[in-house]
N, C-alpha and C positions, 0 to 999 in steps of 0.2 A: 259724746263719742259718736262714731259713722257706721253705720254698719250697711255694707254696698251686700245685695243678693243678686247675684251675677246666675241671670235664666230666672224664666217664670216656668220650671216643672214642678210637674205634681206635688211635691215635699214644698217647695218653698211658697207654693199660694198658701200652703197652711200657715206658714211664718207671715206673708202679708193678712191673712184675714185675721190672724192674732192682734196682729201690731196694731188693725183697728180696733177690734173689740176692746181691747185693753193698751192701749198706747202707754210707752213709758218716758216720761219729760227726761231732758237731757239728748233725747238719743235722735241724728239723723239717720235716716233711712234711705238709700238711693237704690231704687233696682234698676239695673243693666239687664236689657234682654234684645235680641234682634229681631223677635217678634213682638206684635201689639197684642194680637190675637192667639190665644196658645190652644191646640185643638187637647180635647181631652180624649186620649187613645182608647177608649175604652168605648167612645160613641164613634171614635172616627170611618171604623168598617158601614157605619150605618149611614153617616154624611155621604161616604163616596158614593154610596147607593143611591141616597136620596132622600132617604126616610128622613134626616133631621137638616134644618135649615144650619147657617152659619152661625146664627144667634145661639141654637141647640148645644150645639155641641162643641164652641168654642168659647171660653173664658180671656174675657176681654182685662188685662193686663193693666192699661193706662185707667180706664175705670178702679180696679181694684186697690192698684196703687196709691190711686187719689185717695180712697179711702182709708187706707192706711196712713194715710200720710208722709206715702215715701213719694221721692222725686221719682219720674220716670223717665231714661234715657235710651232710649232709639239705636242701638249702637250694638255692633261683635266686639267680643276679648280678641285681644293680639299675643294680650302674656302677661305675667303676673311674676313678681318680682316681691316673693313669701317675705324673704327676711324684712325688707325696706317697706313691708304693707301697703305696695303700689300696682294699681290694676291699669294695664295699657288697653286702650281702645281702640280701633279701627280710625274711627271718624269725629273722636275726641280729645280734649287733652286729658294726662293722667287721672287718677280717682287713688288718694289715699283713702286705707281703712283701717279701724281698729278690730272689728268682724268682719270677716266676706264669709258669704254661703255663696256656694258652687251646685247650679242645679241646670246644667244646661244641656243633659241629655247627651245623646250620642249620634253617628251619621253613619250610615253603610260604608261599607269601603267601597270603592270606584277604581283603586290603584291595580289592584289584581286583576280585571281584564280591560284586555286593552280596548280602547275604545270607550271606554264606560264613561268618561268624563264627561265626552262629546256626545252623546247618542244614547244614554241611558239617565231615565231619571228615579233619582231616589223617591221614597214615599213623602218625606218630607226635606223642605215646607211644604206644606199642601197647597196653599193658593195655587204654584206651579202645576201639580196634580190635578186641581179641581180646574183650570184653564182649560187644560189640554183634554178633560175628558168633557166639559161642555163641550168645545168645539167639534167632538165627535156625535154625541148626543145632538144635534143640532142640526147634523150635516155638513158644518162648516169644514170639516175634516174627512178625511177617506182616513179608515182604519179598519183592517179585515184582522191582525194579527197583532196579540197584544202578549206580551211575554214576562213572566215575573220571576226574577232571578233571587230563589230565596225560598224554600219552603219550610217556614218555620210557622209559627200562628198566624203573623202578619200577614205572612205572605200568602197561608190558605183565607185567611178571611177578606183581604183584599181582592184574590180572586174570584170568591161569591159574592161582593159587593159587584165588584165589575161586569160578573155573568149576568145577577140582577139589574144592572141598571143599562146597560147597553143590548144584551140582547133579550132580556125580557119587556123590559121596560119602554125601551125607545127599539128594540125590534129590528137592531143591527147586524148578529149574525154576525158577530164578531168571535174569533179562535182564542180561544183564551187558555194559553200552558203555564206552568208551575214548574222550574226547571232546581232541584235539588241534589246537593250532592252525599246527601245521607240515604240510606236504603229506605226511608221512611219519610212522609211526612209529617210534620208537625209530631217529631219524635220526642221532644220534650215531654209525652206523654204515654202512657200502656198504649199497649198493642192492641186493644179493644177499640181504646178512643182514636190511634190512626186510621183501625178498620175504617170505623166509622168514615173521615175525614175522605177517605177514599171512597167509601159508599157514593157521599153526597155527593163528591165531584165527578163521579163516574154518572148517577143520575142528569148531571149538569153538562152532561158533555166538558167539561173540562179537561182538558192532558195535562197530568202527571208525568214530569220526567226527571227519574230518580238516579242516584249515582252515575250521575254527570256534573260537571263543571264549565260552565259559560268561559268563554277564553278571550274572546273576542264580540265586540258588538260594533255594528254599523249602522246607518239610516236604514235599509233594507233589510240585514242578516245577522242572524245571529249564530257564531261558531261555536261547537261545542267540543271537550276534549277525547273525543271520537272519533271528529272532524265532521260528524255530522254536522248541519245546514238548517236553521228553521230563519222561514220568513219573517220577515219583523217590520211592525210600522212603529211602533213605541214598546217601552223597555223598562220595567220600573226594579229597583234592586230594592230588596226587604232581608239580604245580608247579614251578618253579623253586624255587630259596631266596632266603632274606630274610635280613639278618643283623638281632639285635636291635635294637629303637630306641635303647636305651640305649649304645650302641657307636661312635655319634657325640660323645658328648657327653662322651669319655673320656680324650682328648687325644692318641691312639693314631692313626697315618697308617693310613689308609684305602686303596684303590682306590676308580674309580667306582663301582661297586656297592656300595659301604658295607662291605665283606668287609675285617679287617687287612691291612695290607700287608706281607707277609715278605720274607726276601731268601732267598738259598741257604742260610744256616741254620737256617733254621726262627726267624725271628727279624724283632722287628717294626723296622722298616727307621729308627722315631723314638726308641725305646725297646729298645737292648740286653739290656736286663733281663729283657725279654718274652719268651717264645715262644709261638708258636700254628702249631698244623698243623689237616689237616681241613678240612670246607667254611668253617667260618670264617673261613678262611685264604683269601690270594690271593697265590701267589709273582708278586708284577710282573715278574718279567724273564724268566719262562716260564709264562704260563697256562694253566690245567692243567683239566679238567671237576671239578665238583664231583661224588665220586665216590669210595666206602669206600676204593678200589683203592690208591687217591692217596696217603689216610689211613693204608692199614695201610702201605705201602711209607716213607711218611714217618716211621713210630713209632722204628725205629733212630736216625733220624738226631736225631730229637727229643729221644730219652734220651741219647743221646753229646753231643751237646751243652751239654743241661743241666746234665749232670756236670762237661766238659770247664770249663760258663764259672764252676760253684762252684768250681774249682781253678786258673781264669786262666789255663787253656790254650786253646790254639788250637783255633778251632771247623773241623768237619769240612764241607765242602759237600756239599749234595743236589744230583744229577744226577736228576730223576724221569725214569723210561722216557716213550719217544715212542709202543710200542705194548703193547700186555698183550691176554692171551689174558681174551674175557670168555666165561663161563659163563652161557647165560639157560636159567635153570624154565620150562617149559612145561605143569607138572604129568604127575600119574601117572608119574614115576617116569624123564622124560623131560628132555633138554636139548638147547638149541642153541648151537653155536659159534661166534665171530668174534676174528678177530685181523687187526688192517691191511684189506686187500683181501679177505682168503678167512673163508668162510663155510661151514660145516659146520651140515648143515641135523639136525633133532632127533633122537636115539639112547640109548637106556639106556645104553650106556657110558660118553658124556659126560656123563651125570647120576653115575652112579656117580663118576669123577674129579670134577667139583664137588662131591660129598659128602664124598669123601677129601680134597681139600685145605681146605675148609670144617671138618671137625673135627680136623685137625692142628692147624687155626691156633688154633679155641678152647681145644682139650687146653691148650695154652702155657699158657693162664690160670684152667683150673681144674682141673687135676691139679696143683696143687701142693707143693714138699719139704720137709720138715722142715730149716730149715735152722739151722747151727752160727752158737754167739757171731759177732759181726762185727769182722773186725779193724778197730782205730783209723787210718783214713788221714788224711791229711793236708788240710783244706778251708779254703777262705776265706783268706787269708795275709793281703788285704787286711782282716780283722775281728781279726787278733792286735793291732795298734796302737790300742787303747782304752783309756777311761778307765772301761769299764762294767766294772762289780763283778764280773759272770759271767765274765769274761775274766781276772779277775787270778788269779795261781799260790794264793794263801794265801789261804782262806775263812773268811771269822767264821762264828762258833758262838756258842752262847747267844742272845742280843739280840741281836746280830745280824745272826745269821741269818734275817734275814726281808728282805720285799720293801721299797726305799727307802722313803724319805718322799713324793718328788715323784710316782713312780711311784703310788703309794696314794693319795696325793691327788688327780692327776689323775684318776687308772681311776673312784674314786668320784664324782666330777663327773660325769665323763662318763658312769657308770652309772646317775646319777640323771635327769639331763635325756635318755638313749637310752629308757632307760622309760617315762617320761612323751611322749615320741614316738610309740615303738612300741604303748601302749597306751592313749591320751585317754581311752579309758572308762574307766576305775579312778582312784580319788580318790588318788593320792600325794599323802603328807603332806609335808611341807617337812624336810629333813633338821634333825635335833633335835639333834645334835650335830655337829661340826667334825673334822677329822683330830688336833687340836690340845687336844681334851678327852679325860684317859686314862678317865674311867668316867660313862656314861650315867644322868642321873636323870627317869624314869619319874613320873609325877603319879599315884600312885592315885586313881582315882572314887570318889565320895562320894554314896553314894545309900543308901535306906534299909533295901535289901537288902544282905546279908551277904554277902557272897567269902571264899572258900579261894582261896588262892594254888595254881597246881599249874604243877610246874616238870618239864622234861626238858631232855636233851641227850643228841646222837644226830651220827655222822658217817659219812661214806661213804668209801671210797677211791674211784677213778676207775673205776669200773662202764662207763660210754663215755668214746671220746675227744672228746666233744663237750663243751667247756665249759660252756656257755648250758643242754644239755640236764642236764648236772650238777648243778651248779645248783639246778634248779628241782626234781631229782628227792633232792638232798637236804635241799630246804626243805620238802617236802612229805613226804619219810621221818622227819624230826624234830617235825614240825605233826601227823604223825600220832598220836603218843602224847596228845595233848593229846583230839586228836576221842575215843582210845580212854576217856578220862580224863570225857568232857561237860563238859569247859573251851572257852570261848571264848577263842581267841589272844588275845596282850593286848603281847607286846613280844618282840621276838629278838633275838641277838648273834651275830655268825660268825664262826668262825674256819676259815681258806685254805691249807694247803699247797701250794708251790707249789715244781715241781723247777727245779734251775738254768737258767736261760735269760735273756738279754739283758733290756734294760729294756721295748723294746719289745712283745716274747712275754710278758715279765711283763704288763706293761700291757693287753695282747688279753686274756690269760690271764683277768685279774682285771675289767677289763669283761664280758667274758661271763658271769664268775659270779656278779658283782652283780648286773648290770642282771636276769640272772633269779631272783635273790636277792628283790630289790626288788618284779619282777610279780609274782610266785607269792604272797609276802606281801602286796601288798596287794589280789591277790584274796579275802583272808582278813582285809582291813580293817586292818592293819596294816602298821608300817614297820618299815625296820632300824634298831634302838638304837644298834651299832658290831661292831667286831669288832677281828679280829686276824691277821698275817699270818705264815708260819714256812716257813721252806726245806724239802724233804724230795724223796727219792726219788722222789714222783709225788704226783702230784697227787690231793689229799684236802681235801674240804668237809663242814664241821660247824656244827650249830646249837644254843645253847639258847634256849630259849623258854620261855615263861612264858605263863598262861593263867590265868583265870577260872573258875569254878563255886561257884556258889550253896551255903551253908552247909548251907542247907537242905536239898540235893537228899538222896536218897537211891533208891537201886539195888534192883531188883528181885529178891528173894532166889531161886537157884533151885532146881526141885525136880526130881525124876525126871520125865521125860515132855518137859522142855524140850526145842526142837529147837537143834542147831547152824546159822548160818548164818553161810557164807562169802561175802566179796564180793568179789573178785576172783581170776583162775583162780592157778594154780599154776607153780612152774616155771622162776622167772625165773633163780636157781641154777643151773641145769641146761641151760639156754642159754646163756646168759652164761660159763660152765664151758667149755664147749668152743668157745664164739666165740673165747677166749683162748688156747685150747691150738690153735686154728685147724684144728679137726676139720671134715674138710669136709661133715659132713652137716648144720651146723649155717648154715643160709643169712641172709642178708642179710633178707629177710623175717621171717623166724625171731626176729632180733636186733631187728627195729623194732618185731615185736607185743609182747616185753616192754620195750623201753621206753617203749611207749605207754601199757601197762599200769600200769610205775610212773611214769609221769606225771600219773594221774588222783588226785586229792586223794578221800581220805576224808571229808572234811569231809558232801558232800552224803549219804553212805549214812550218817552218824552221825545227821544234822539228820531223814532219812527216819524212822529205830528211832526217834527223840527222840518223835514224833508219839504214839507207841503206847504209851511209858514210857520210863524209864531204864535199859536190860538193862546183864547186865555182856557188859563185851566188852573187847578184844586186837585190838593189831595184830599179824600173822603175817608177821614179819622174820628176822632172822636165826638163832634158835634151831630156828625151820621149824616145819609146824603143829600135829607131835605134842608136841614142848616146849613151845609155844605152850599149847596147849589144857589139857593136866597144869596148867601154872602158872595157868591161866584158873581153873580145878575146884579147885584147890590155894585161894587165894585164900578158900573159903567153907568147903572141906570137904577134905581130904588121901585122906579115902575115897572123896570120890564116883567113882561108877562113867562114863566114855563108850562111846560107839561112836563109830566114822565107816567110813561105806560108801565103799569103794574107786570103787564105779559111778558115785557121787555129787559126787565130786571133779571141781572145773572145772578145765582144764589147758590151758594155751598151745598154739597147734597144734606139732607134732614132736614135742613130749616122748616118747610112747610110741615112735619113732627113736630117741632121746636116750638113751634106757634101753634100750634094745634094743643098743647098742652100748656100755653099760658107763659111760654118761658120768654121773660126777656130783661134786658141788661137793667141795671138801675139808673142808666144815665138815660134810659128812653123819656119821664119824664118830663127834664127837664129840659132834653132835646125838642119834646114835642110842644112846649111853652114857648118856644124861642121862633117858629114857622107856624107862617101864614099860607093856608092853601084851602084849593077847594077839591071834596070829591066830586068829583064828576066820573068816578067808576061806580058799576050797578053792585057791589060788591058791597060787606066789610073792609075796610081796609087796615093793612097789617101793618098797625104802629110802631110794632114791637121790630118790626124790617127796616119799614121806611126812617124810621129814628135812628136803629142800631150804630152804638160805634164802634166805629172800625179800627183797628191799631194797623199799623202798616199796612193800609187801603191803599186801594188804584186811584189814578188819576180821572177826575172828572170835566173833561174837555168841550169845548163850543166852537164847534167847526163848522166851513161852507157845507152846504149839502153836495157838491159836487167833488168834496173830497172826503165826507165820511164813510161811505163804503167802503173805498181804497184803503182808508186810515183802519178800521175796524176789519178788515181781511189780511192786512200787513202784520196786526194784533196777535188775531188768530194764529197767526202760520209762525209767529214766534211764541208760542203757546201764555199768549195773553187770552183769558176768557172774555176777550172784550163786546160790549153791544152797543147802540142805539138805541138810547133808553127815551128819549124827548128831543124836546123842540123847545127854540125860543116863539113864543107866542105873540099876536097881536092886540091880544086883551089891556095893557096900558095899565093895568090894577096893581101889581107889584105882587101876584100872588103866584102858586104854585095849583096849577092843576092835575089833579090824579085822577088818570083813565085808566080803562079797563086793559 
């Protein structure tokens, strides 16, 4: 069974940290979230400030998911399609489920004044937030006037963050108002504890402006429904919430507010299948403030549930509390307290207990254990009664072992026309062949220039659990030999391993790696020929390809003095290495610079060198870059001499972490058995780098020295990380020299 958790909020890390602690066989897990990094709202007045770093007070997503064993996907909802159990994506193809949890929080409104869209930002995401208030912190920015449309908790504690961090801290002198349209601030609470709230902001010099309404905002101004005028350099809304617009149109029972409608299970009151906690969420038969409080308290009940309804047991009810102790930042080190009627006015001590209970609750989700095999329990009773192949006792092998017919022929339909959706600027060619033709024929060109044919083949195992990004990143690892080759692509074939799973999971499975099978190629002006599909242990994507080049070309012999140039950093081994063994230094950020990296197509850094000649060059994959470069040198000369300067090497952010805590790929090894070189840096030198392989690596070129600058600034300005990493040498030993 699939069960997709659409948002990593507070409720549903509880369902991921569950699913590791006790994982249950049978069941895929995908979470969908558009953030990596989810801040936990309850530190976040203390980040703006400064008090806690990003590591503090943010719960890193793709880490946690790794450890639960769900895939993780990159991606916003567009809409959700209840009855048909189909979740539309942004910047993916579909996701059927048999569970979805819905925890993806809520957004200010913007629609109600005008301007807001353009000229006002929400509190979240925060990376936006925390940008724009470094570059004031900093000086990089003029900011006299800051204005927060919203006085509710958020919006008073974000104001004492801001007062602390800009004009106490960095000594700004920055106007900081609170613009509300209730007679009170932060009236969610007695009259003691507004007192208070207004004490401290009056101490703070802060302005309170109550019973008004923001109507209009600019770069400059901001209008109020008075017609009063306050200056404004920046604008943050901490607003009510809004639920997505797409959220109507879902089939899903609502409340008036447009928010789901749950019952005491955390469950949507049309749709059993569902669950949503969090502001999303609206339990109709006790309405509850939209409020993390809510959310983390609702997370147990969220994950026992969803467990309870894969196993057709009886669901648990939420009782949510009628009072809770809140904790509000005041800044500097200081809090105030409310719970029911009584109000405990500002204290360091109370700051310190909100800091203590604040990093207990995050520790949960990122201190986490090593944990053992998972035993087999027992899931889904109602999914034993099937006709689907993945369910019956005795598995074919040979032929077949692979994914049905109908299965393949739908997923290919439907990969071809999601493509051509997803991307109307790229010319898709008309599918050339059928499911029903076993071998593809290709029309050679007939022109009066001459072709060498130049063929590869190249495959990946599952580097992410992201299908669609798989895909594309081993159509572009296998395209790559070609760009190293000065072939122009010319026709592909694929072949899909895919591990046991229902027809359905096959079918997602195999849409997402077509249809990005499909884009990647024909940004490269070609289609897919055919392919082929085969059962296995996990999931694995392979291409060959075939390409063009001119009879005539010929390659620029090299000589001593050539420089090396690299174009993309290093590293992706070495990240990827410990994302898997779920070493916690190794973050979520971490994991998405090298997949972005081998997402980028060599194509454009080959067509750049093409300009200036035909150098030789490699791509720098899985042998890593000192095998890489020996078989580059090898190729003309078995003696020539290199260097490469350690200083020189471009390297994914963390790596020098990476290595500092011993981490690296299991192919380093046998990489470093295969090359011959000398240090000649005053150093250690870092095997675990110089070996690393790379899956959809940069190309590693041997160019004149009178045009590798040129070539490696052309790089750059196409946002290739490219350098100058060596030199071909005069030494005649056929070794690799490593300098400092």
């Amino acid at each position: 069974m699939h069960l997709v958790l659409l948002g990593g909020g507070h409720a549903q890390i509880s369902v991921l940290k569950s699913l590791g602690m006790e994982p249950m066989a049978g069941l895929r897990v995908t979470l969908v979230s558009r953030d990596r990094l989810t801040p936990y709202s309850g530190m976040l007045p203390g980040y703006i400030e400064g008090k806690y770093t990003k590591s503090e007070a943010m719960i890193d997503l793709v880490r946690l998911a790794h450890f639960a064993g769900a895939r993780f996907i990159h991606d916003t909802a567009t809409g959700i399609d209840a009855d048909k159990h189909i979740l539309t994506l942004a910047n993916h193809p579909p996701l059927h489920f048999d569970r979805l949890s819905i925890n993806i929080g809520s957004t200010p409104r913007l629609d109600h004044i005008d301007g807001a869209s353009e000229h006002a930002l929400p509190i979240k995401p925060v990376p936006e937030l925390m940008e724009q208030l470094d570059a004031i912190t900093q000086g990089h920015r003029q900011c006299k006037n800051i204005n927060i449309i919203g006085g509710g908790v958020a919006g008073v504690e974000v104001a004492f963050a801001l007062h602390q961090r800009l004009n106490i801290n960095a000594q700004r002198q920055v106007n900081i108002r609170v613009i509300h349209a209730g007679k009170r601030l932060a009236d969610q609470f007695n009259s003691k504890a507004t007192n208070l709230v207004m004490q401290a902001m009056i101490a703070r010099d802060i302005t309170a402006i109550t019973q008004r309404k923001a109507i209009a905002v600019s770069a400059q101004q901001i209008i109020l429904d008075d017609n009063s005028v306050l200056n404004n350099d920046l604008t943050l809304i901490t607003t009510s919430a809004t639920p997505p617009a797409w959220l109507k149109d879902t089939g899903l029972a609502t409340c008036p507010a447009g928010f789901l409608a749950i019952n005491r299970y955390c469950q949507s009151i049309s749709h059993e299948y569902i669950f949503a906690a969090g502001d999303i969420a609206t339990l109709t038969s006790d309405v509850r403030p939209k409020s993390g409080v809510f959310a983390v308290r609702a997370g147990p009940i969220l994950r026992d549930n969803i467990r309870r309804s894969l196993l057709s047991k009886a669901l648990r009810l939420w009782s949510p509390q009628r009072q809770h102790l809140a904790l509000i930042g005041v800044g500097g080190g200081s809090a105030m307290a409310v719970r029911g009627r009584i109000a405990w006015k500002p204290r360091p001590i109370l700051w310190a207990l909100k800091e203590w209970i604040d990093r207990r609750f995050i520790k949960q989700f990122t201190d986490l254990p090593d944990m053992p095999m998972p035993r087999p329990p027992v899931i889904a009773q109602d999914m034993k009664a099937s006709d689907d192949p993945a369910f019956l006792a005795m598995q074919c092998m040979g032929c077949g072992g692979k994914a049905g017919w109908s299965t393949l022929s739908q997923a290919i339909e439907k990969a071809y026309h999601l493509a051509k959706q997803m991307r109307p600027d790229l010319p898709f060619s008309s599918l050339r062949d059928s499911i029903n033709t076993d071998a593809s024929q290709v029309p050679i060109p007939r022109t009066k220039t001459s072709y060498d044919l130049v063929q590869s083949v190249d495959a990946i195992s599952a580097i992410t659990d992201d299908p669609f990004m798989l895909g594309r990143i081993a159509t572009l690892h296998a395209l790559s030999d070609l760009f190293a080759a000065h072939a122009k692509p010319f026709s592909a074939l694929c072949l899909v391993s895919l591990p046991r799973a229902s027809r359905v999971q096959q079918g997602d499975d195999l849409l997402h790696i077509i249809s990005a099978i499909l884009i990647t190629l024909a940004e490269h002006e070609i289609g897919l020929n055919g392919g082929h599909t085969m059962s296995a242990d996990q999931m694995q994507v392979g291409l060959a390809v075939n390409g063009l080049r001119p009879s005539s070309l010929t390659e620029h012999t090299p000589v001593i003095g050539d420089c090396l140039i690299l174009t993309k950093p290093l590293g992706v081994g070495l990240i990827m290495a410990g994302y898997h063994r779920n070493h916690p230094t190794v973050s979520g950020l971490m994991v998405k610079a090298a997949l972005d990296v081998m997402a980028i197509s060599n194509a454009k850094a080959a067509e750049i060198a093409s300009h200036y000649g035909y150098f030789p060059m490699t791509d720098v994959t899985g042998f890593g870059l000192m095998r890489h470069a020996r078989s580059l040198a090898d190729r003309y000369d078995p003696q020539m001499g290199l260097s490469i300067s350690l200083a020189k090497l471009p390297c994914l952010p963390g790596v020098s972490t990476l290595l500092s805590n011993n981490i690296a790929s299991s192919m380093v090894a046998d990489n470093l058995a295969a090359t011959k070189y000398v240090n000649a840096s005053s150093q250690l030198l870092p095997y675990a780098l110089l070996h690393d392989p790379q899956t959809s690596g940069g190309l590693l070129m041997m160019v004149p020295p009178e045009h590798a600058e040129t070539i490696c600034n052309q790089l750059k300005e196409s946002d290739h990380e490219a350098a100058i990493i060596g030199h071909i040498t005069d030494t005649n030993d056929g070794m690799i020299a490593v300098l400092d």
